[in-house]
Residue, then its C-alpha position, 0 to 999 in steps of 0.5 A: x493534457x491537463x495536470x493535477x493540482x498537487x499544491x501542498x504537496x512536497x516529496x523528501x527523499x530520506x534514506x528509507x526513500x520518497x516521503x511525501x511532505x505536508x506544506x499547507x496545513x489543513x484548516x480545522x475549522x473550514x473541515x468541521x464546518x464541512x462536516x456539518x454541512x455533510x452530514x446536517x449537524x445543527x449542534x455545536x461540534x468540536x475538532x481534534x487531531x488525531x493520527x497523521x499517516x503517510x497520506x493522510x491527516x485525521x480529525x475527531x469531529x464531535x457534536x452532542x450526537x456522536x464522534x466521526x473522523x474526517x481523513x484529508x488527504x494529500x494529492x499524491x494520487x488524485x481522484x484515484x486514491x479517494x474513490x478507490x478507497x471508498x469503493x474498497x471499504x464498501x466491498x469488505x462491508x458488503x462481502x465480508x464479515x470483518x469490522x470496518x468503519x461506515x463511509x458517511x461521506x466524501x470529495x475525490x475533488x479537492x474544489x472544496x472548501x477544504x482544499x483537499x480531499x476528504x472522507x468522512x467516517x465513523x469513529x469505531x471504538x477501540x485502541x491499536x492492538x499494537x498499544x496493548x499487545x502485551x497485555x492482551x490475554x493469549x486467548x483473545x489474540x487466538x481468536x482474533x486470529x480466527x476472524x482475520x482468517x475468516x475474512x482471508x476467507x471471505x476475499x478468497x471466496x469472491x475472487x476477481x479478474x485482473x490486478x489493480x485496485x477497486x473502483x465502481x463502475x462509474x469511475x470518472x476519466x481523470x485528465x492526468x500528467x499520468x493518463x492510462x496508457x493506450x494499450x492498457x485501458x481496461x477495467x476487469x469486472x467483479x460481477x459483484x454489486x456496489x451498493x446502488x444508494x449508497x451512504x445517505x451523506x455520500x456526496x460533497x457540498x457543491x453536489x446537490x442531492x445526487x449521490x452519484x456525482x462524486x463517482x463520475x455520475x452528472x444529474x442527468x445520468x442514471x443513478x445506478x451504480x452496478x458493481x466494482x471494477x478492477x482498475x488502475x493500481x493505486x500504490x505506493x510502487x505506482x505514486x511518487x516524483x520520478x514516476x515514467x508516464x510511459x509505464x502503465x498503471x493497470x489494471x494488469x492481467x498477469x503477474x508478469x506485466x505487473x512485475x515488469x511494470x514495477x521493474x520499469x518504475x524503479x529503473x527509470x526512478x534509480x536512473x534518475x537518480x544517479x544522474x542527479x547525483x553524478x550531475x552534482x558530484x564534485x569528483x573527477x566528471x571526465x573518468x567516473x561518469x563515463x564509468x558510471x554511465x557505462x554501467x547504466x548502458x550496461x543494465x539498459x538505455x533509455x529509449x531515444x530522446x527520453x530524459x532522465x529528469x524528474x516532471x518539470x512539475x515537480x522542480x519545487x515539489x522536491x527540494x534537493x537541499x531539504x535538510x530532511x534530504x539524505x546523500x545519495x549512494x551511486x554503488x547502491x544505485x548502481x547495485x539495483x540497476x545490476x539487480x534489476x536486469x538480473x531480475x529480468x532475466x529470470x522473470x520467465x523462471x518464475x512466472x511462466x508464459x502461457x498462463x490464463x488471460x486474466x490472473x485470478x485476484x484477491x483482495x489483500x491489506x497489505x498494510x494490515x500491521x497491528x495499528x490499523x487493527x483496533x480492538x477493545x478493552x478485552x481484546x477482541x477485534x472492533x474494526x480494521x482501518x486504513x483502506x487506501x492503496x490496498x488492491x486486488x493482488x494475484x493469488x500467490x501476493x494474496x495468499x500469505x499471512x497477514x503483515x502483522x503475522x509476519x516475523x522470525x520463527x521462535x518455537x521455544x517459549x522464553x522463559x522470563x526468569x532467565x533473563x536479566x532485569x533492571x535495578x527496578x525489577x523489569x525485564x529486559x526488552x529483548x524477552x518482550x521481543x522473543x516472547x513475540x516472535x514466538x507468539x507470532x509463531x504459533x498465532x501463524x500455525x493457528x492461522x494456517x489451521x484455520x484457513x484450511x479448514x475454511x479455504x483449503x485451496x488457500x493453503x495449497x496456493x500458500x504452499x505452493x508459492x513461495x518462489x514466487x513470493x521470493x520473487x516479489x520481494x526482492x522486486x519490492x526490495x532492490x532499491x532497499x539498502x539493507x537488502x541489496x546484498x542478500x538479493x544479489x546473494x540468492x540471485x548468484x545461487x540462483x544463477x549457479x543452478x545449484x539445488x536446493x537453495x534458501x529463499x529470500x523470504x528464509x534469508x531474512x528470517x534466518x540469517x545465521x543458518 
């Protein structure tokens, strides 16, 4: 088997958990004169950076023509994450409404000049919406909402079969440390057409004039590429050092293989952990490892002959003594090996067995904040950014409102006389913060009205799913700090069988009640 090549890559464990770490910087010249050779620019170009996000690192390319952005990414997930995103932004342009930047050209092979892989794309105008939110007249933000919603609408209108991330059809077999387990090598269609030209600069330099190449396709296979499939995941729940290569990627069929999968990886990655730390541990070994080691076996044993060791590959990847490293916590390892058996257990309770086959999905940007939302100088929605790890999640993931809507309830307009200000005059900050909280609460009732007019069926899976979303947080969350304890809280309620408890979701948002 033959491993990906992840030089350059270096994952820091810190205290809000995994980062991952640049240690080769891209070089800027070897980039712009891709671009150039990409996309055939014959005038003097220049480079600039311009944002670095948790994957990837972007550059303005600027000729006498025009601006565009090169993305070069870090190998944290290779060949998948670049055609997968690639294969995402096509869909949205094909089969909705909302504004996304043009795909111009790619390599989801790091043997390139560049030394990683790379997307070219347009520069779309505007600033983030979270740089000017403040000054955004509450009209503009109201009918940004409407076109947000009309593209919740879109995705819901063309909804698939399946839970994982896109891919065209041709996507090539990727010899990985991490292959598609046996049993779930599977790819659900989208009966939806993937654009069969594609881009005209859609290739990388040492592909000739097929187009198709850089999506699995040889000279001599027919150029055709005849929709999207719903394939493996390609998130950040399935990317990191500690990942079991036994759990499987996906495509998933059901939200209950999903959700186990998930609980599976955060297991065998909080095992791991707290072996480490116990191993490094200058306490009394004899007395608190076999108490610790107890409550391991307590939540579940690994199968026989499994190590609980991080990927003999990634030994220098990780480097436990980086002074960005933040001390482990064994009883908060602890609490989430707890929360996850209980976890388990009422998986059923939630997701019942018997469902269909293949869950329906929906596509949904679950990193949809305010900075990957652009818009221009009035306000108004030029493009929405940042396509990658974003897949096609179950009706009741897909229903909910949109990241950046997300926030605590606040029906009383803050007036801004009644609160303190500084000796120049400003207001303090935490009216800004009311002021939002309670924008954000009549943009979601607006959002909500204008999705049932467009999907009514959207808004009964909204309100009828709640538990479940409950649910998916706490699986997303059990590993989270600042979480655990309102975790194990609803779990106890739950467990009592008492009616009538507050959600998860409702905790968060309202702790004092």
């Amino acid at each position: 088997m033959v491993s990906p090549d992840t030089s350059g890559l270096k994952w820091v464990r810190t205290f809000w958990g995994l980062e991952p770490r640049w240690t080769i910087d891209p070089d800027t010249t070897v980039i712009m004169e891709t671009v150039k050779s990409t996309l055939n620019i014959r005038s003097d170009c220049s480079i600039d950076f311009l944002a670095e996000g948790a994957f990837n690192k972007l550059y303005i390319v600027k000729s006498t023509e025009n601006e565009v952005v090169a993305r070069i990414t870090l190998p944290v997930e290779p060949k998948w994450k670049t055609l997968s995103e690639v294969a995402t932004v096509q869909w949205v342009h094909q089969n909705t409404s909302l504004p996304v930047p043009e795909i111009l050209g790619f390599s989801s092979d790091r043997a390139n000049p560049v030394g990683f892989e790379w997307i070219i794309m347009t520069k779309v105008p505007g600033r983030p919406w979270a740089d000017v939110w403040r000054e955004v007249p509450f009209a503009a933000k109201e009918q940004l909402i409407r076109r947000i919603a009309l593209f919740c609408s879109d995705a819901f209108s063309h909804q698939m079969h399946g839970i994982g991330n896109l891919f065209p059809n041709s996507t090539p077999t990727q010899n990985s440390s991490h292959p598609e387990p046996k049993p779930e090598e599977r790819a659900f269609e989208t009966n939806r057409p993937f654009d069969e030209t594609g881009p005209p600069s859609q290739k990388r330099l040492d592909t000739g004039d097929s187009p198709n190449r850089d999506l699995g396709l040889t000279d001599a296979a027919t150029p055709s590429i005849t929709g999207f499939t719903v394939q493996r995941m390609v998130t950040t729940d399935f990317i990191g050092i500690d990942i079991d290569p036994k759990v499987p990627r996906g495509p998933f069929a059901t939200s209950s293989e999903w959700l186990t999968a998930r609980l599976d990886l955060t297991e065998f990655d909080c095992k791991s952990r707290l072996s480490r730390v116990l191993e490094s541990s200058s306490v009394d070994v004899s007395e608190t490892t076999n108490n610790r080691t107890a409550a391991i076996n307590e939540v579940g044993t690994l199968g026989e002959g499994e190590d609980i060791e991080r990927n003999s590959e990634n030994e220098d990847s990780a480097d436990n003594g980086d002074e960005d490293d933040d001390p482990e916590d064994p009883e908060d390892l602890e609490n989430t090996l707890n929360i996850i058996m209980k976890l388990r257990a009422q998986l059923p309770n939630f997701f019942p067995p018997g469902g269909p086959d293949k869950e329906p999905s929906v596509i949904f940007h679950d990193d949809m904040n305010r900075h990957n939302i652009l818009v221009n100088e009035a306000g108004a929605l030029t493009a929405v950014v940042d396509w990658d790890c974003v897949s096609a999640l179950p009706l009741y993931a897909a229903c909910q409102y949109p990241p950046f809507l997300q926030g605590k309830p606040l029906e009383v307009e803050p007036i801004k006389s009644k609160y303190q200000h500084d000796e120049n005059g400003d207001v303090v900050e935490l009216y800004w913060e009311h002021l939002e909280d309670y924008e954000l609460t009549q943009l979601r009732r607006l959002f909500l009205a204008e999705m049932q007019k467009l999907q009514p069926d959207w808004v009964s899976k909204f309100n009828s799913s709640q538990r479940q979303r409950d649910f998916d947080l706490a699986v997303s969350s059990c590993d989270d700090p600042f979480m655990i304890r309102r975790i194990m809280g609803w779990l106890s309620d739950l467990e009592s069988g008492a009616e009538g408890i507050r959600g998860l979701e409702e905790r968060i948002d309202n702790p004092s009640m």
